[in-house]
N, CA, C and O atoms as a GROMACS GRO file, in nm:
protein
  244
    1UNK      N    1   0.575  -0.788  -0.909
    1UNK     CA    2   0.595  -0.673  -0.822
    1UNK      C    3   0.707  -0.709  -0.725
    1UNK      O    4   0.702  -0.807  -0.651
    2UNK      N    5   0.812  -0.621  -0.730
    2UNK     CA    6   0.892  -0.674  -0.643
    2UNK      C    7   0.916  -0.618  -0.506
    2UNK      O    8   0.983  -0.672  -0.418
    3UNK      N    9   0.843  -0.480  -0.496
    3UNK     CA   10   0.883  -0.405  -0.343
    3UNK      C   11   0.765  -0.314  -0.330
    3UNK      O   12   0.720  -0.253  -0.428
    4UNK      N   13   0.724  -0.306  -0.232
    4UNK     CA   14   0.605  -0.190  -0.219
    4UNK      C   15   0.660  -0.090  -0.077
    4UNK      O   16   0.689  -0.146   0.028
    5UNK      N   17   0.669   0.042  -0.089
    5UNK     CA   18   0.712   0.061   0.034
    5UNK      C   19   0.598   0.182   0.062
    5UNK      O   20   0.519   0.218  -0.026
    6UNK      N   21   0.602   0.231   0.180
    6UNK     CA   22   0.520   0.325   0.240
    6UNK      C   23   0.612   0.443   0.295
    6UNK      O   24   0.672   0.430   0.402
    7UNK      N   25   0.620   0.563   0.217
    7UNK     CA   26   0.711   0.659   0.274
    7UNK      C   27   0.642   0.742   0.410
    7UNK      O   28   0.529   0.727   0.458
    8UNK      N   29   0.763   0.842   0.458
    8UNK     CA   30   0.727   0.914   0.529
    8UNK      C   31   0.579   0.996   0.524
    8UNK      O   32   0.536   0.962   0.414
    9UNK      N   33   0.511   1.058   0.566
    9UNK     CA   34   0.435   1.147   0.533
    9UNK      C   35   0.298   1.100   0.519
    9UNK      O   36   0.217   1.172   0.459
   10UNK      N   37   0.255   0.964   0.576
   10UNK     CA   38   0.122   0.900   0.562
   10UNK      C   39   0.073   0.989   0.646
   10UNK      O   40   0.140   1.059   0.722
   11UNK      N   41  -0.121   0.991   0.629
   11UNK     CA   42  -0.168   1.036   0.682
   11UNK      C   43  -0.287   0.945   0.764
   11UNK      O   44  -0.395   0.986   0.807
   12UNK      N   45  -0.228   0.806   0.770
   12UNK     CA   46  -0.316   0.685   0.815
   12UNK      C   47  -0.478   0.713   0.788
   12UNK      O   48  -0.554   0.674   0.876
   13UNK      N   49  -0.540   0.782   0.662
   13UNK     CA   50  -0.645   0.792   0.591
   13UNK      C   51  -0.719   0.646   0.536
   13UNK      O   52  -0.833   0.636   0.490
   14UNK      N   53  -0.606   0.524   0.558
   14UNK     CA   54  -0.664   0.408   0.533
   14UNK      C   55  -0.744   0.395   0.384
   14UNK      O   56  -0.844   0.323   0.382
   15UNK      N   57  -0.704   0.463   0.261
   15UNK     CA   58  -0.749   0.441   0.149
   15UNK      C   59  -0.693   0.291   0.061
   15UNK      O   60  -0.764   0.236  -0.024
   16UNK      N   61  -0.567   0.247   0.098
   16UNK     CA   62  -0.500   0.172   0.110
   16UNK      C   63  -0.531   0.015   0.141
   16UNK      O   64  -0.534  -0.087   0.073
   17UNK      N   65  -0.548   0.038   0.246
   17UNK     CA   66  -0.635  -0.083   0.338
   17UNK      C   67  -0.770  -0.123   0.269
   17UNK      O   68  -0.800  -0.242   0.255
   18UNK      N   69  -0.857  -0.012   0.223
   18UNK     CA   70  -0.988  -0.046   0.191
   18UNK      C   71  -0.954  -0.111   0.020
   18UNK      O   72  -1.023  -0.204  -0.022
   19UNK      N   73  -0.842  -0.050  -0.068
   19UNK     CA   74  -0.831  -0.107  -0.151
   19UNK      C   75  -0.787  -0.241  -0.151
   19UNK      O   76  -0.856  -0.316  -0.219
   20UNK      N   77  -0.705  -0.285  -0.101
   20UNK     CA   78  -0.619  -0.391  -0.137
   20UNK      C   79  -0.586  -0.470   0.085
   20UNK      O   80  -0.486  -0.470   0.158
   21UNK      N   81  -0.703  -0.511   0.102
   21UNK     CA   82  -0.658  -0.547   0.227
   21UNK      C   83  -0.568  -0.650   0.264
   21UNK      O   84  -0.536  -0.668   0.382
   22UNK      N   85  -0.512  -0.742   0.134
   22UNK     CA   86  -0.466  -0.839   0.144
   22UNK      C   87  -0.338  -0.778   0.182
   22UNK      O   88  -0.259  -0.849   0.244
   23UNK      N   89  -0.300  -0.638   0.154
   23UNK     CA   90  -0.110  -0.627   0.097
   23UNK      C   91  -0.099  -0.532   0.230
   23UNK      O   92   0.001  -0.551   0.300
   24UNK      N   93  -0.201  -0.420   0.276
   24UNK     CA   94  -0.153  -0.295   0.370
   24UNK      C   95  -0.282  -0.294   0.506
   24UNK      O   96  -0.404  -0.283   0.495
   25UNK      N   97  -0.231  -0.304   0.582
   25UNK     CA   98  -0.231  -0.265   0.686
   25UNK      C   99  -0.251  -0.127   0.744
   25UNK      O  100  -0.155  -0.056   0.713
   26UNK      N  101  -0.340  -0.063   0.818
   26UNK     CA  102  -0.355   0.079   0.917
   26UNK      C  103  -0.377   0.053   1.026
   26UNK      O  104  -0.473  -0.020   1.050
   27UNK      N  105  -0.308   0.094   1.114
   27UNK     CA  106  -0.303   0.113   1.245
   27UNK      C  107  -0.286   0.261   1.320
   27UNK      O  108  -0.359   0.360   1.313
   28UNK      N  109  -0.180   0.243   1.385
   28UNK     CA  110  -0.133   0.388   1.408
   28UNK      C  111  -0.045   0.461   1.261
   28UNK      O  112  -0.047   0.576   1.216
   29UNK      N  113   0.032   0.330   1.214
   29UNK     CA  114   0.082   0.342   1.086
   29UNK      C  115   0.041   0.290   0.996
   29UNK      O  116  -0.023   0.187   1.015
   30UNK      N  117   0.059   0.336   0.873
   30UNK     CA  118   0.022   0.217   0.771
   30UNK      C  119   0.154   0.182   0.714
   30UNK      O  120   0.252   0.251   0.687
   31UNK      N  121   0.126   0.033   0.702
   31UNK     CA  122   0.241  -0.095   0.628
   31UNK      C  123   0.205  -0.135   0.544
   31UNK      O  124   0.097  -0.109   0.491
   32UNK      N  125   0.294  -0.217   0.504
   32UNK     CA  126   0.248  -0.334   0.410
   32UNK      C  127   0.262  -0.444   0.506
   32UNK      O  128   0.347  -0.454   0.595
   33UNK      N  129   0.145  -0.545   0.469
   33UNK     CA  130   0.182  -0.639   0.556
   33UNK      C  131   0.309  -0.737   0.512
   33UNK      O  132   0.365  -0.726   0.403
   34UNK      N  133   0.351  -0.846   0.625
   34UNK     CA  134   0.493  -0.919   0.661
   34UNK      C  135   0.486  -1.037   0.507
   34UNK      O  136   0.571  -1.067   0.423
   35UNK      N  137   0.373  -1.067   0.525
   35UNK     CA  138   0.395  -1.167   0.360
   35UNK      C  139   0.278  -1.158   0.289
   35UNK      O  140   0.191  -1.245   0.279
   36UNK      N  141   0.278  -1.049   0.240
   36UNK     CA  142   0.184  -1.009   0.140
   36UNK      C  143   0.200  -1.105   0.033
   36UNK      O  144   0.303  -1.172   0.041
   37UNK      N  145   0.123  -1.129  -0.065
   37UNK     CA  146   0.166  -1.142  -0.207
   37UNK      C  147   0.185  -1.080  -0.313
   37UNK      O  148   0.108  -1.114  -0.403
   38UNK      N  149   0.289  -0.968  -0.349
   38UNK     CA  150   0.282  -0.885  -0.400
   38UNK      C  151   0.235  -0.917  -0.542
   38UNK      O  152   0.143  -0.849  -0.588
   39UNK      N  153   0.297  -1.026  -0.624
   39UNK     CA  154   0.251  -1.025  -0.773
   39UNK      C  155   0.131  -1.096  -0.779
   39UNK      O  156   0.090  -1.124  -0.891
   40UNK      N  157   0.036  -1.149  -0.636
   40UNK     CA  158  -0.127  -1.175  -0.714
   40UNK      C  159  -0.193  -1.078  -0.684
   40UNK      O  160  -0.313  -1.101  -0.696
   41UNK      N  161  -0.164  -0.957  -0.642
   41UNK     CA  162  -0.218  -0.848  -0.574
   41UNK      C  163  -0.181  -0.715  -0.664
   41UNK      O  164  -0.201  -0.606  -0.611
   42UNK      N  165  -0.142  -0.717  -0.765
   42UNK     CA  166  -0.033  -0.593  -0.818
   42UNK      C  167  -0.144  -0.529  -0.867
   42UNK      O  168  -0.131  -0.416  -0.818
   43UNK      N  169  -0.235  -0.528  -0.926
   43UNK     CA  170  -0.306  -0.439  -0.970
   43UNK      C  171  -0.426  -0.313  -0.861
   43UNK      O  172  -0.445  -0.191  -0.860
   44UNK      N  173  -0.475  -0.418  -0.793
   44UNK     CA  174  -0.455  -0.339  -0.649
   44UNK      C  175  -0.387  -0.257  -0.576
   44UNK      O  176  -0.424  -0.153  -0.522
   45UNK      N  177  -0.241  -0.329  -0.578
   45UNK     CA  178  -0.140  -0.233  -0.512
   45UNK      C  179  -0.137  -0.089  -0.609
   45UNK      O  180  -0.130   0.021  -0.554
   46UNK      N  181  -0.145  -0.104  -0.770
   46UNK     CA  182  -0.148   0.008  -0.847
   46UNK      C  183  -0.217   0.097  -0.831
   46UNK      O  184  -0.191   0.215  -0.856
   47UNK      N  185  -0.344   0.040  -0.775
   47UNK     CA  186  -0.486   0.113  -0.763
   47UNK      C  187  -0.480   0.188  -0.601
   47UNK      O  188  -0.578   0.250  -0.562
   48UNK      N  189  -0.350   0.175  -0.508
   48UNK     CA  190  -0.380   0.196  -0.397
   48UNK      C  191  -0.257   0.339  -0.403
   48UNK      O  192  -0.276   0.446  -0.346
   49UNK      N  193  -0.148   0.306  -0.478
   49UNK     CA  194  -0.091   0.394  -0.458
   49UNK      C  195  -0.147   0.516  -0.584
   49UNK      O  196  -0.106   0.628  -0.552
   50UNK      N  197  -0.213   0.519  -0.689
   50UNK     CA  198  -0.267   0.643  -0.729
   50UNK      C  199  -0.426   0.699  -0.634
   50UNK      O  200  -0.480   0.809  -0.648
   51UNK      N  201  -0.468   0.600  -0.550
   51UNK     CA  202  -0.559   0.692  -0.473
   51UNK      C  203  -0.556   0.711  -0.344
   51UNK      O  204  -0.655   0.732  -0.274
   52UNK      N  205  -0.370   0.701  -0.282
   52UNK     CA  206  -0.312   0.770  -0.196
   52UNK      C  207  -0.351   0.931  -0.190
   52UNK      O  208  -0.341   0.982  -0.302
   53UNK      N  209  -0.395   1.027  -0.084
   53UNK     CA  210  -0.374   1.097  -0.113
   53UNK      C  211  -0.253   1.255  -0.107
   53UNK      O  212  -0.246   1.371  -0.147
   54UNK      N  213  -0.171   1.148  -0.024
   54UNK     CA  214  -0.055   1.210   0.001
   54UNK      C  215   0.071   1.145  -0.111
   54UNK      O  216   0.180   1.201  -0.126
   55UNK      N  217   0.040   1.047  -0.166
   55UNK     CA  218   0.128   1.030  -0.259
   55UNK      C  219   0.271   0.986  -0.170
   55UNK      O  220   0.382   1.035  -0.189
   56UNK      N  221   0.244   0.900  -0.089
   56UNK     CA  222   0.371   0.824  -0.004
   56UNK      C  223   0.378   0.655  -0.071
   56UNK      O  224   0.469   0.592  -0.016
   57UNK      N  225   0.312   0.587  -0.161
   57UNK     CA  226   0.331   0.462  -0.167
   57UNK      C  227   0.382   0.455  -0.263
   57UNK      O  228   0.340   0.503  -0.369
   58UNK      N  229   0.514   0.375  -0.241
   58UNK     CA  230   0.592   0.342  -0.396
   58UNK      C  231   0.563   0.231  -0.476
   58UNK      O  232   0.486   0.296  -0.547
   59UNK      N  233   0.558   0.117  -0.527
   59UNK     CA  234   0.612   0.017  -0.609
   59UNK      C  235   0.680   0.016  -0.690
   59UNK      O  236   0.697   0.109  -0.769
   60UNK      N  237   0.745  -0.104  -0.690
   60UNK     CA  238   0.882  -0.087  -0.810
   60UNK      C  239   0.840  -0.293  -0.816
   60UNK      O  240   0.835  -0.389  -0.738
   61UNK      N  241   0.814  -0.258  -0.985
   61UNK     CA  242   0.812  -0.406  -1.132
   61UNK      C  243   0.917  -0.488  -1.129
   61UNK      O  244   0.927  -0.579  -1.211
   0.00000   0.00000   0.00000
């Protein structure tokens, strides 16, 4: 996994966080955290951005 980003338009619903707490972060915003591990975490991250429900989280392989 080489980039995970969080677009405009979150709704800090924290679905994200509960999936994969190792990689994202909620606060006022949601992130990804500063040194995630993206490739021991990737299937998670997959699982976080299809049960976004605003459809703001990208990844790119």
């Amino acid at each position: 996994m080489k980039k995970v980003v969080i677009n405009p338009g979150c709704i800090t619903c924290g679905a994200c966080e509960f999936i994969a707490p190792e990689v994202f972060e909620v606060t006022d915003i949601s992130h990804v955290k500063k040194n995630a591990d993206l490739n021991a975490h990737t299937q998670l991250i997959k699982d976080a951005v299809l049960a976004c429900p605003v459809n703001v989280i990208e990844c790119e392989e």
